[in-house]
DSSP file (Angstrom, degrees, kcal/mol; ACC not computed):
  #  RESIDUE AA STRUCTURE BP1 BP2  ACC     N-H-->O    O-->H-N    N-H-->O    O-->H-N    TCO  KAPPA ALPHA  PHI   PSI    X-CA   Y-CA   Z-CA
    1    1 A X              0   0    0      0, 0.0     2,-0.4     0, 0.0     9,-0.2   0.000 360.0 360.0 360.0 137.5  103.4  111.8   93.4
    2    2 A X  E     -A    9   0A   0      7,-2.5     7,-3.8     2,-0.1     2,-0.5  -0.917 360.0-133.9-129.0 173.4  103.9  114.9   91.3
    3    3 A X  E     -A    8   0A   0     -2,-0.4     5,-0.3     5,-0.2     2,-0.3  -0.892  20.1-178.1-110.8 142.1  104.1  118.1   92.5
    4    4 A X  S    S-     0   0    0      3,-1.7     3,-0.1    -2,-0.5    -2,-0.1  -0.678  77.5  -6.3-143.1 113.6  102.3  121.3   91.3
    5    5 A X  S    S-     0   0    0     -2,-0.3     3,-0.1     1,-0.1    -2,-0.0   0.693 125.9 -64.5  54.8  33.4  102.8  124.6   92.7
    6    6 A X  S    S+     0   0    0      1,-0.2     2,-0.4     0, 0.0    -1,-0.1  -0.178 114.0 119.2  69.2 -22.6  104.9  123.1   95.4
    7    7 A X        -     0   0    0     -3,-0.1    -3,-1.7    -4,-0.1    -1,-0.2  -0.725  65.7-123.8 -46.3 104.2  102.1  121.5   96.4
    8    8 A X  E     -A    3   0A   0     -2,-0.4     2,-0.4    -5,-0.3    -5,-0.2  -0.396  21.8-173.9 -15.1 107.6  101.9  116.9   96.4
    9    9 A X  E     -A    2   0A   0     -7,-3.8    -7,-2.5    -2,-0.1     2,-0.3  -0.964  17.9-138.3-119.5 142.4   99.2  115.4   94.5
   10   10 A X        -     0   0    0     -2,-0.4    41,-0.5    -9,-0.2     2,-0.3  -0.594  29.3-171.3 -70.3 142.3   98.9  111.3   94.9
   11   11 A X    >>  -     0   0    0     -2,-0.3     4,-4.4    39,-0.2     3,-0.6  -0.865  38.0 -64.7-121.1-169.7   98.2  109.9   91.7
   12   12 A X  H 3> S+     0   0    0     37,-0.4     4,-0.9    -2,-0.3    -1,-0.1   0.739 126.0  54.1 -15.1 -85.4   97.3  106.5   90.5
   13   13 A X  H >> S+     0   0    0      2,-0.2     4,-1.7     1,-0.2     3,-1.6   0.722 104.5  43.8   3.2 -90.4  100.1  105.2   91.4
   14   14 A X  H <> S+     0   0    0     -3,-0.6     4,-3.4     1,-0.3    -1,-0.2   0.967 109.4  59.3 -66.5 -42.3  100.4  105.9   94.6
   15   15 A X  H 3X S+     0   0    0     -4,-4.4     4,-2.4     2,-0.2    -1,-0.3   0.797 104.6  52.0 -41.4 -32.6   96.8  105.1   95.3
   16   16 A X  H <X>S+     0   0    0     -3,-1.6     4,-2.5    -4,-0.9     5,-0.8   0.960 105.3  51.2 -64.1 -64.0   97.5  101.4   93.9
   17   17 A X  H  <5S+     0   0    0     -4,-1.7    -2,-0.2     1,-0.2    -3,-0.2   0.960 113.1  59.2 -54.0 -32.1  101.0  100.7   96.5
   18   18 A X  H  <5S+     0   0    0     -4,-3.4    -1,-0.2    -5,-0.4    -2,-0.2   0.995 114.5  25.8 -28.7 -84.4   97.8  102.0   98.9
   19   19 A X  H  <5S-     0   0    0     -4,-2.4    -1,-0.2     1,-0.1    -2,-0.2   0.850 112.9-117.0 -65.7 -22.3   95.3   99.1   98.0
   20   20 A X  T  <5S+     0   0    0     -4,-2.5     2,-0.2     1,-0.3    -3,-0.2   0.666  81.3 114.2  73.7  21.9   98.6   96.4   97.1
   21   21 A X  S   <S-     0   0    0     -5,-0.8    -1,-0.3     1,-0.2     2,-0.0  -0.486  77.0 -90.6-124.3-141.8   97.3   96.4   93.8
   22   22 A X     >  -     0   0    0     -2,-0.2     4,-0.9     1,-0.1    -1,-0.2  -0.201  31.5-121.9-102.8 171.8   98.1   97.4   90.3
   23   23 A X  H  > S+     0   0    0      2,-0.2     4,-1.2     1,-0.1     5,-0.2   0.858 114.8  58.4 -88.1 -29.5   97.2  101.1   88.7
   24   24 A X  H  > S+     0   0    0      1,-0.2     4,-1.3     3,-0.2    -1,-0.1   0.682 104.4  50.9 -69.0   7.2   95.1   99.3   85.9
   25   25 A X  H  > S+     0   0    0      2,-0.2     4,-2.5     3,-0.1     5,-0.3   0.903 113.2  44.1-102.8 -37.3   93.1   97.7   88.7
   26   26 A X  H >X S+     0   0    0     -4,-0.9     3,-4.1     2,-0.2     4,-0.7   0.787 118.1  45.7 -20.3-104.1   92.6  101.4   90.3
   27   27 A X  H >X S+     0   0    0     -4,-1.2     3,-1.0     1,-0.3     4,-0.9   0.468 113.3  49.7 -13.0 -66.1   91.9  102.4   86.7
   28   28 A X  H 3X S+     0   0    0     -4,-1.3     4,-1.3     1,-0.3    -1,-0.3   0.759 114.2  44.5 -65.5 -33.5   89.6   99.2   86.3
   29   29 A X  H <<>S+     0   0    0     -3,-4.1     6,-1.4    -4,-2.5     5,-1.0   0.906 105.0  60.0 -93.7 -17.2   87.6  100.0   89.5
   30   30 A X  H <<5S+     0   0    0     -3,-1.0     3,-0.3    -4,-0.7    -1,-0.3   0.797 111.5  39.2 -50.6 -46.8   87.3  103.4   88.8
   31   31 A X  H  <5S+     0   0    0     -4,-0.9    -2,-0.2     1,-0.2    -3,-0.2   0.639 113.1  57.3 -94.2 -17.2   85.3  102.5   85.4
   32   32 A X  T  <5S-     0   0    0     -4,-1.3    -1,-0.2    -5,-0.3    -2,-0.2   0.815 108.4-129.7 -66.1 -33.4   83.6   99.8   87.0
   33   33 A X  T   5S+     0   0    0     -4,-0.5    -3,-0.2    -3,-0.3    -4,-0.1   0.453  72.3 123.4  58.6  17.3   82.2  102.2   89.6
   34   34 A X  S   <S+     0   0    0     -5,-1.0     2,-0.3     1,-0.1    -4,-0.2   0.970  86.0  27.2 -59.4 -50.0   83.1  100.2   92.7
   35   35 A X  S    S-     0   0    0     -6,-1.4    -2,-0.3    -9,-0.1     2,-0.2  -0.668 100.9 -94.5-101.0 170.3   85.1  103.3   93.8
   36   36 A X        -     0   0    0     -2,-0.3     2,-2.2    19,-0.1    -1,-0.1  -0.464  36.4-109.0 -74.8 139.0   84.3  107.1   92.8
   37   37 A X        -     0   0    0     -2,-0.2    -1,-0.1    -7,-0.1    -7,-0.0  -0.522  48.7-123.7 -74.5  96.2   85.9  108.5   90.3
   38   38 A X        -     0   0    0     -2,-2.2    13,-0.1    17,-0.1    12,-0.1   0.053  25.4 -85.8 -29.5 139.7   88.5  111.2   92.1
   39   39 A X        -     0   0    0     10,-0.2    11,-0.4     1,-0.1     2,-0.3   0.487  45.6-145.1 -43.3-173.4   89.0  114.7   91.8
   40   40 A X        -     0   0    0      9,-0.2     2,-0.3     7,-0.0     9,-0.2  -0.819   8.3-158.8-154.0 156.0   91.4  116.0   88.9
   41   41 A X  E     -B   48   0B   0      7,-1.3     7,-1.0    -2,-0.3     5,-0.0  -0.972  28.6-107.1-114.4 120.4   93.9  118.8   88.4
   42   42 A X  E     +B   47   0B   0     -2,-0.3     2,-0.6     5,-0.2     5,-0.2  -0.175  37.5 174.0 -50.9 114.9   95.3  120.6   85.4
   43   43 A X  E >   -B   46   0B   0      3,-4.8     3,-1.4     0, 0.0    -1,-0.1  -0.811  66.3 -48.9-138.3 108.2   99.2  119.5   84.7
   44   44 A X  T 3  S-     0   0    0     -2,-0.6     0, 0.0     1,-0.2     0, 0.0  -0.471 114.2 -27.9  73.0-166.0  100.2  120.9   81.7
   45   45 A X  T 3  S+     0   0    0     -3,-0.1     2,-0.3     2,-0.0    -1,-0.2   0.357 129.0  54.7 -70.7  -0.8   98.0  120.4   78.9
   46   46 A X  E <  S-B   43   0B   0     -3,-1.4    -3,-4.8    -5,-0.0     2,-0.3  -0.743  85.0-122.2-115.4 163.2   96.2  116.9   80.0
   47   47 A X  E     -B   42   0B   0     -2,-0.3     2,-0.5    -5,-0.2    -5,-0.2  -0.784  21.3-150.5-112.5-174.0   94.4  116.7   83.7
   48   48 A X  E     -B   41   0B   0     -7,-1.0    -7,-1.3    -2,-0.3     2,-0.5  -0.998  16.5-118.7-149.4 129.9   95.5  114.1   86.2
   49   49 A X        -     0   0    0     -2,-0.5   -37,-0.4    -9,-0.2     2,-0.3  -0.629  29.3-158.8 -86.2 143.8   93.3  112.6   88.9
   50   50 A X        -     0   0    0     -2,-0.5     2,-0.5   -11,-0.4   -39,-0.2  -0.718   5.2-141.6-115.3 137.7   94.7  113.3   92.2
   51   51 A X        -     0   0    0    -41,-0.5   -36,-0.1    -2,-0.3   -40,-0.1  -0.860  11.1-150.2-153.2 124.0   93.8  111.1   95.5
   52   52 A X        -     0   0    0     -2,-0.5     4,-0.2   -43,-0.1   -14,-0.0   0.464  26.5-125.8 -18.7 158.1   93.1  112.5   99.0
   53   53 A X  S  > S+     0   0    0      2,-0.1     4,-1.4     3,-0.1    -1,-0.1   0.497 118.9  51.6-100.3  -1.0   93.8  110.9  101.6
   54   54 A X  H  > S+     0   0    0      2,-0.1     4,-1.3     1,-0.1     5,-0.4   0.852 112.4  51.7 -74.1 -39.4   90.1  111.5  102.7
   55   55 A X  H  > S+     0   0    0      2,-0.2     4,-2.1     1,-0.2    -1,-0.1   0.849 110.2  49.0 -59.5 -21.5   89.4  110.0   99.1
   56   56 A X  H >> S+     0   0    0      2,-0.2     3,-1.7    -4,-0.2     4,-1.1   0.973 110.0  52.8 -70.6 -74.0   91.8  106.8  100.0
   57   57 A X  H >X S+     0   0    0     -4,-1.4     4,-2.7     1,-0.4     3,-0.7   0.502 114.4  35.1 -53.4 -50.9   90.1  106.4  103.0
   58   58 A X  H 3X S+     0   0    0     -4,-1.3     4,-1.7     1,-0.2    -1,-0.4   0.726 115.6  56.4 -52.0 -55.2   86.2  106.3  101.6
   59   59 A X  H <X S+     0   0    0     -4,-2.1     4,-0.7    -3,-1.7    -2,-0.3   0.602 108.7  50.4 -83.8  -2.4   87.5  104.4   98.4
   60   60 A X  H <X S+     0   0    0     -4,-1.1     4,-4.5    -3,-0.7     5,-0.2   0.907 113.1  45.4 -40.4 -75.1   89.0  101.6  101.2
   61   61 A X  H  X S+     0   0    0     -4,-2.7     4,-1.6     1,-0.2    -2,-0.2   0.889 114.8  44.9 -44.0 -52.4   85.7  101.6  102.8
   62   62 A X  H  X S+     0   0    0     -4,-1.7     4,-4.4     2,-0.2    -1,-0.2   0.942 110.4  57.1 -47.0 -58.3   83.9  101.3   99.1
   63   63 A X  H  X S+     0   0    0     -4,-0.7     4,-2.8    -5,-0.3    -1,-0.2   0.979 113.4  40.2 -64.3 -35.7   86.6   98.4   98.0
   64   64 A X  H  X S+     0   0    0     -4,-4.5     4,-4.3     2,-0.2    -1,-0.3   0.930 104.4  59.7 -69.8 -23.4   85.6   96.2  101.1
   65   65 A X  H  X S+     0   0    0     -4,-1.6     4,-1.9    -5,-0.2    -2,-0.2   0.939 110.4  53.1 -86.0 -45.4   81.8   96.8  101.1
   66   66 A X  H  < S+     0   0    0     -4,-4.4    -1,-0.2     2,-0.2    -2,-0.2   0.972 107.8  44.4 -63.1 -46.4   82.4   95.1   97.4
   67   67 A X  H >X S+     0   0    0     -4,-2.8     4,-2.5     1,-0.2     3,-2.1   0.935 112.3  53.9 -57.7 -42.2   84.3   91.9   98.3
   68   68 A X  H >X S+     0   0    0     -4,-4.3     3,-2.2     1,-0.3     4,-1.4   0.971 112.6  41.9 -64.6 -50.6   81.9   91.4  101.0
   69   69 A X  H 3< S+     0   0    0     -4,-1.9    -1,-0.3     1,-0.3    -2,-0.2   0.141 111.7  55.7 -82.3  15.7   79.0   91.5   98.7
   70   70 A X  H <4 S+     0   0    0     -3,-2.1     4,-0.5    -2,-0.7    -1,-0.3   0.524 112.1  42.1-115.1 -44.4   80.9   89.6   96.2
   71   71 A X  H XX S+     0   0    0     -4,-2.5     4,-2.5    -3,-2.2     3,-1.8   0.969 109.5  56.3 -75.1 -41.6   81.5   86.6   98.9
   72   72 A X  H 3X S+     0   0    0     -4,-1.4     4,-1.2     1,-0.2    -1,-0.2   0.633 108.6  50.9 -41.9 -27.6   78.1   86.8  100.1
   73   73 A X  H 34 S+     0   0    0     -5,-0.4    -1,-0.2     2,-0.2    -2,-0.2   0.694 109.3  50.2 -96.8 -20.0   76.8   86.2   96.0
   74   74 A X  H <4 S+     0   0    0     -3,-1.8    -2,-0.2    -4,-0.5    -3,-0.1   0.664 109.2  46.1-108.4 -12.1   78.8   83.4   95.6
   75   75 A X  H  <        0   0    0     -4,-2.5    -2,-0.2     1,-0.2    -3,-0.1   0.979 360.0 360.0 -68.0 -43.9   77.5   81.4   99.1
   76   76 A X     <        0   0    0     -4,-1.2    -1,-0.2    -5,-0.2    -2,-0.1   0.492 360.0 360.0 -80.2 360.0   74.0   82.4   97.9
């Protein structure tokens, strides 16, 4: 989590201990488009993508609706 303008932004990080997975599989699902890419915020000279907890919640839903449709392709 970093902070800016006293304010909490999630990053990567925290969003992976979220799902129990890595940040390059965040990263990875991000560029895949299984989830949405998430908002960003200026820090310093670079931005940094920031996640919600409405955005968790909606990139949850998103990461199951893929597995099922992943198990469902390999029974059929």
């Amino acid at each position: 989590m970093i902070s800016i303008g006293d304010k909490p932004y999630r990053t990567i990080e925290d969003a992976a201990k979220e799902f129990s997975v890595s940040a390059k599989t965040v990263g990875e699902w991000i560029r895949r488009g299984i989830i949405d890419t998430p908002p960003e915020i200026e820090y310093g000279v670079r931005s940094v993508r920031y996640f919600t907890t409405e955005y968790l919640g909606k990139a949850k839903a998103d990461i199951r609706r893929y597995r099922s449709n992943q198990k469902k392709k390999k029974k059929g």
